[in-house]
C-alpha positions as CSV (number, residue, x, y, z in Angstrom):
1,X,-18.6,31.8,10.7
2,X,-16.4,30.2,7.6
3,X,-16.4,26.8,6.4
4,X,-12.9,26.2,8.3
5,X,-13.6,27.3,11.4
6,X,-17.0,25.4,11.9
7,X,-15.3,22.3,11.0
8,X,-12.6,23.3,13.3
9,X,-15.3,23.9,16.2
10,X,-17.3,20.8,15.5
11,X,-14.1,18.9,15.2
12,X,-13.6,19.8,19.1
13,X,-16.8,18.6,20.3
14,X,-17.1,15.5,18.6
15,X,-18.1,12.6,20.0
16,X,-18.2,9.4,19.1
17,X,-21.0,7.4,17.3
18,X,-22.2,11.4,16.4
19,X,-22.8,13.4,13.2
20,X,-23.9,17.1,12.7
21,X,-24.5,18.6,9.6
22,X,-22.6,21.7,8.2
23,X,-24.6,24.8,8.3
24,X,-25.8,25.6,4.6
25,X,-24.2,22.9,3.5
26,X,-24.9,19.5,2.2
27,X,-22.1,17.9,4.4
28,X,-21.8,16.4,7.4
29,X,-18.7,15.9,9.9
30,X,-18.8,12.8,12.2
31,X,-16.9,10.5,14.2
32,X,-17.3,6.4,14.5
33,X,-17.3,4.7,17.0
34,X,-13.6,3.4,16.7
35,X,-12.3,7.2,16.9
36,X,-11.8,7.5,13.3
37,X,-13.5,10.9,12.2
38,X,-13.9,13.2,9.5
39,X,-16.4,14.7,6.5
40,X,-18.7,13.1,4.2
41,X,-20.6,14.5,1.4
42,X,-23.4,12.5,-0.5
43,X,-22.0,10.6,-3.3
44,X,-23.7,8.0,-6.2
45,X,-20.3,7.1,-8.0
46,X,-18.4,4.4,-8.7
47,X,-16.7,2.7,-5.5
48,X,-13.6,4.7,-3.9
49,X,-11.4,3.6,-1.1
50,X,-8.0,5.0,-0.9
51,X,-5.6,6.1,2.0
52,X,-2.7,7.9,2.3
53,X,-0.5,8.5,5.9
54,X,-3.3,8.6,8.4
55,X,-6.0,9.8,6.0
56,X,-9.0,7.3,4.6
57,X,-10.8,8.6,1.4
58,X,-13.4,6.0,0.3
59,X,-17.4,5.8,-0.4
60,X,-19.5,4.1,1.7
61,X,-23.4,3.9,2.7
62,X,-23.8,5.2,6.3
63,X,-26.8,7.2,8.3
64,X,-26.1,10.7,9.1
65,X,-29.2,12.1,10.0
66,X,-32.4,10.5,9.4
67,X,-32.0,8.4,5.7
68,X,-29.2,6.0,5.0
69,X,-27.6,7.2,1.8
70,X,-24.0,6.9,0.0
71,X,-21.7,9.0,0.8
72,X,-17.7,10.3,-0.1
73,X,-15.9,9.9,3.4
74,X,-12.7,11.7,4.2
75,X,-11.4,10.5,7.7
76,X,-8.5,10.3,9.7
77,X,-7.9,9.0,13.0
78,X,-5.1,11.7,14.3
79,X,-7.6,13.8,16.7
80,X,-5.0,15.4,17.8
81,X,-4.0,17.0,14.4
82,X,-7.8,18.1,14.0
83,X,-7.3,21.7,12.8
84,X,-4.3,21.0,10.2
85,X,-6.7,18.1,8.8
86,X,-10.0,20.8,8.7
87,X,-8.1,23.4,6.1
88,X,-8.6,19.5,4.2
89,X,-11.9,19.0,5.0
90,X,-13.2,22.4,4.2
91,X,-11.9,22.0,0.8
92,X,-13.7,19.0,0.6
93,X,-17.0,19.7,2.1
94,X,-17.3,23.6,0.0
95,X,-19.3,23.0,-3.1
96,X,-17.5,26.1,-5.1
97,X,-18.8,28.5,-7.2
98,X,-22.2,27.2,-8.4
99,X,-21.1,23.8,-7.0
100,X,-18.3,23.6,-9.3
101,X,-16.0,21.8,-6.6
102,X,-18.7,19.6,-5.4
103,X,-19.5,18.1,-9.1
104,X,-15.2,17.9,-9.6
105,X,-15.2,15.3,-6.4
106,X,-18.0,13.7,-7.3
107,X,-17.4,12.7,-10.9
108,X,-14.0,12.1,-10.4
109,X,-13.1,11.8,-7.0
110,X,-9.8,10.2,-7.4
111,X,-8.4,13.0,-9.5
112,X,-9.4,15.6,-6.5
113,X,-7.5,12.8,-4.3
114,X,-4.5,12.9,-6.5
115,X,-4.3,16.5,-6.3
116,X,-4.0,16.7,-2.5
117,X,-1.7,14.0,-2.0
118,X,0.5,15.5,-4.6
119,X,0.6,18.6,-2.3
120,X,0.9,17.4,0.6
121,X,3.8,15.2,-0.4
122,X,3.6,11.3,-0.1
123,X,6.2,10.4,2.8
124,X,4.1,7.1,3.2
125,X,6.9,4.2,2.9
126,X,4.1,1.5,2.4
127,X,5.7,-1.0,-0.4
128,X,5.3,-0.4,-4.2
129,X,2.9,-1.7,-6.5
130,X,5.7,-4.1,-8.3
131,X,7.5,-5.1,-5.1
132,X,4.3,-6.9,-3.6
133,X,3.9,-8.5,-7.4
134,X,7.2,-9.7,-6.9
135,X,6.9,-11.7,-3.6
136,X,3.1,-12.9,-5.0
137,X,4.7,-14.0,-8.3
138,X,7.5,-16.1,-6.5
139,X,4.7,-17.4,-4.1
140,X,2.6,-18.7,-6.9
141,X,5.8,-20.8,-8.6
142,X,6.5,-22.3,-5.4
143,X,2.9,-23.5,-4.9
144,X,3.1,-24.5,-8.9
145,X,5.7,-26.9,-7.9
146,X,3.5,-28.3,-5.2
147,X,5.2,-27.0,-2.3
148,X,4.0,-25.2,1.4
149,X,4.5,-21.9,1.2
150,X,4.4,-19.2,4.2
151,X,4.2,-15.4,3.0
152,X,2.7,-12.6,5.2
153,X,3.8,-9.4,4.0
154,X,2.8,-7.6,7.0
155,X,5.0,-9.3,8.9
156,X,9.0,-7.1,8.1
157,X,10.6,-9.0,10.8
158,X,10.9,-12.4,8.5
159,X,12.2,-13.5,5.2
160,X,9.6,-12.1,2.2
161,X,8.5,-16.0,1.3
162,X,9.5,-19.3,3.4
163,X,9.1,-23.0,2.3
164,X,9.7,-25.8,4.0
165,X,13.4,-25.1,5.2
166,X,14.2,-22.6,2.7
167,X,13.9,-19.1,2.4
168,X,14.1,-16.2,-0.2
169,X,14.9,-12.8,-0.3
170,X,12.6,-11.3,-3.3
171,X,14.0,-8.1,-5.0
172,X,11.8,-6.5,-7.6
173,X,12.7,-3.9,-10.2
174,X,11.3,-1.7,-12.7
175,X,14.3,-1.0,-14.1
176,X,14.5,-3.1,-17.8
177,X,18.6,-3.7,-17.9
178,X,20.6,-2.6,-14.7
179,X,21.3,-5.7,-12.5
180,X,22.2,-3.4,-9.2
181,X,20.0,-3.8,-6.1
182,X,20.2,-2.0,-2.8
183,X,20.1,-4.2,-0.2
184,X,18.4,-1.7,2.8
185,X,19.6,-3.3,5.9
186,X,23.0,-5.6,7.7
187,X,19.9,-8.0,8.3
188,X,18.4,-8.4,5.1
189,X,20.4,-11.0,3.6
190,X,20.7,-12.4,7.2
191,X,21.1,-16.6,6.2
192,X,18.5,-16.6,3.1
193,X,18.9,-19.8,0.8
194,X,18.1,-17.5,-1.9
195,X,17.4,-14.4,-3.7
196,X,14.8,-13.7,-6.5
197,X,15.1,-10.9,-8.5
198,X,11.6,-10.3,-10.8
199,X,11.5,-7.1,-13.5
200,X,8.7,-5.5,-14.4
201,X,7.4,-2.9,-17.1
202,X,4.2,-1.9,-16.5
203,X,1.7,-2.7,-19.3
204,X,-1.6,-3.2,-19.6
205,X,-0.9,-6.8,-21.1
206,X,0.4,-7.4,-17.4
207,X,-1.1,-8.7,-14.0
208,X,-2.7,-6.5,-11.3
209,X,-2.5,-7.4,-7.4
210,X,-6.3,-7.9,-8.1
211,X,-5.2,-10.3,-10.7
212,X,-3.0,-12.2,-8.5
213,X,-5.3,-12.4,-5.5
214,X,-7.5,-14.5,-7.9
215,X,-4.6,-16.7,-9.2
216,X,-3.3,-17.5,-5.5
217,X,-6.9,-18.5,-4.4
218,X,-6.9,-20.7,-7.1
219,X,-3.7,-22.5,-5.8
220,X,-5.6,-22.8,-2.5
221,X,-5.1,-19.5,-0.2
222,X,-7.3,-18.1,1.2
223,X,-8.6,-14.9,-0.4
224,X,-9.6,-13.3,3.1
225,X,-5.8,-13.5,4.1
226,X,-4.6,-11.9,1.0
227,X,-7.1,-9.1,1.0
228,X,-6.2,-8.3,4.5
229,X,-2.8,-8.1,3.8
230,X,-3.2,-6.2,1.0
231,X,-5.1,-3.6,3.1
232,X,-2.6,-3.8,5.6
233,X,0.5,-2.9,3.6
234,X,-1.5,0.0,1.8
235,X,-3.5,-1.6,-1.0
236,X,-7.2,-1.9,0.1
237,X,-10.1,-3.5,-2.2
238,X,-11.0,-0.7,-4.4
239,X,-8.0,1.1,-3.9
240,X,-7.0,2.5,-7.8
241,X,-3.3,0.9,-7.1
242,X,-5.2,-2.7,-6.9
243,X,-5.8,-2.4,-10.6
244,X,-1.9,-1.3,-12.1
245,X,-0.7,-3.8,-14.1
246,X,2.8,-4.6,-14.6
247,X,4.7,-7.5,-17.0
248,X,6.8,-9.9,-15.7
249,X,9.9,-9.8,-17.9
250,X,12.0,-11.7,-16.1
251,X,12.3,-13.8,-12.9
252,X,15.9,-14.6,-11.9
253,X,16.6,-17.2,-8.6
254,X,20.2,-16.4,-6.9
255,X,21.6,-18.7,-4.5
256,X,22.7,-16.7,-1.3
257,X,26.2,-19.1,-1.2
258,X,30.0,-17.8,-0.1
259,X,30.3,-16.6,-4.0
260,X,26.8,-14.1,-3.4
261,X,28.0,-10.7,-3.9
262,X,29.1,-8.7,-0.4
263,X,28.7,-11.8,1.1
264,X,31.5,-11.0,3.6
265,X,30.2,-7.9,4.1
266,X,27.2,-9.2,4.9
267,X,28.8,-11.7,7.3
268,X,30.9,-8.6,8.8
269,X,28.0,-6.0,9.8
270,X,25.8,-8.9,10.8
271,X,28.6,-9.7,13.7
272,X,29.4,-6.2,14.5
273,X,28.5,-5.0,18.1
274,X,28.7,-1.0,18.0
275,X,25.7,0.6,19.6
276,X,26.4,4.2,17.7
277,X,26.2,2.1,14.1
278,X,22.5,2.1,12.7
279,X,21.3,0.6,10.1
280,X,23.2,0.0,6.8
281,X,22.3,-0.2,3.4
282,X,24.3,-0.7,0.4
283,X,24.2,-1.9,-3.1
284,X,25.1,-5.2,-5.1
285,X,26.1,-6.1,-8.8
286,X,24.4,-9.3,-9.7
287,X,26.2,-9.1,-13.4
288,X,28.2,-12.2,-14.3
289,X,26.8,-13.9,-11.0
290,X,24.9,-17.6,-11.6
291,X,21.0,-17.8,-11.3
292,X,18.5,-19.8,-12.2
293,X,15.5,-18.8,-14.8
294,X,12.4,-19.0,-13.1
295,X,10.0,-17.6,-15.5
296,X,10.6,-20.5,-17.8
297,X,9.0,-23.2,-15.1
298,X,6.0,-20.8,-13.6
């Protein structure tokens, strides 16, 4: 039997809190209690934890068999795509021609990790590296000028950052000179009191998300929130996207007023009532419009 198809096989009887080891290799496939299952080979590296779509790729100590040991976990939670996410795991688990492919994951997992996701295309829409800098930035000013601050990036169906009785719209860019945003929705500049646009180049001299985790908890929230929201908008602890650093170059405040461009627009697809009209994006030229320099106060 190959690699694939016992995978395959012991993919179908799975059950939960279980683990069987591959035959003649030094892998295992398991499922958790929680559903989430997959194939793990024994790893002493440096800590991984990425995901991508519905697949997990992080280290971990767990039991599979007899010893508790570290281990390089693949996982999903799809059981219903089991077979498609085996061809994966079989790549994973083989150790190669005199355990060429096994040493290549284990000394540099993430690279094996990049390659994968590269091929398999990333259609995950979880929010870029600089956008969530963006909306942390703008959150540490406000609480710089001592005031309440509510921002939950997990939660779409709000303004990015509220406080007190104003809110802003934060729009972030790695683009060093054009002033043009799209603006992805009728509803996104639905009654904001402002918009913030922040530009970034990214640079080691610049700030990570891990970097800003530990500058908000020292303006008093609470680093348990952040690092769940982190995990739940796509950037775990450990995950190699918690480290990219990006440079603040600019931090512009826009009031959303009756001179805001596409303002009547706006106003326009905000009060139209057609069921057969979706959702509308479109673009805006800030050039020439008024703001206020932000990065001069923070």
């Amino acid at each position: 039997m190959n690699l694939v198809q016992e995978i395959k096989d012991k993919f179908a009887n799975l059950q939960k809190s279980k683990a069987y080891k591959l035959q003649g290799y030094d892998a295992w496939v398991f499922m958790f209690e929680d559903g989430t299952y997959g194939t793990a080979v024994p790893y002493d590296g440096s800590k991984v934890n990425e995901q991508f779509a519905n697949v997990k790729f992080y280290s971990t100590n767990a039991v599979f068999g007899e010893d508790e040991q570290n281990f390089l976990i693949l996982a999903s939670t799809l059981l219903h795509l089991r077979n498609e996410f085996a061809l994966f795991c079989a790549d994973f688990a083989d150790p190669g021609e005199n355990h060429q492919n096994r040493r290549e994951i284990q000394e540099e997992p993430l690279e094996w990790w990049k390659k994968w996701r590269e091929l398999l295309g990333n259609a995950v829409k979880h929010k870029q590296v600089h956008s969530i800098l963006g909306e942390m930035y703008v959150v540490q000013y406000l609480l710089k000028q001592q005031k309440n601050v509510k921002w939950k990036p997990t939660d779409y169906a709000t303004y990015d950052v509220e406080s007190g009785n104003q809110a802003f719209e934060v729009k972030s860019t790695t683009s060093k000179y054009q002033d043009t945003l799209t603006i992805s929705s009728q509803f996104q500049l639905r009654d904001p009191d402002f918009l913030v646009m922040c530009r970034f180049e990214k640079s080691n001299t610049g700030a990570s998300l891990e970097d800003m985790v530990a500058e908000l908890a020292a303006l008093g929230l609470d680093r348990s929130f952040l690092n769940v929201e982190l995990d739940a908008v796509g950037f775990p602890e450990g995950s190699e996207a918690r480290g990219e650093k990006y440079k603040l170059l600019d931090m512009r405040q826009y009031p959303v007023d009756e001179d805001f461009p596409g303002k009547e627009l706006s106003d326009f697809l905000q009060n139209l009532n057609d069921p057969n009209v979706g959702k509308v994006s479109y673009d805006i030229d800030l050039k020439g419009c008024s703001y206020e320099n932000l990065l001069k106060d923070s």
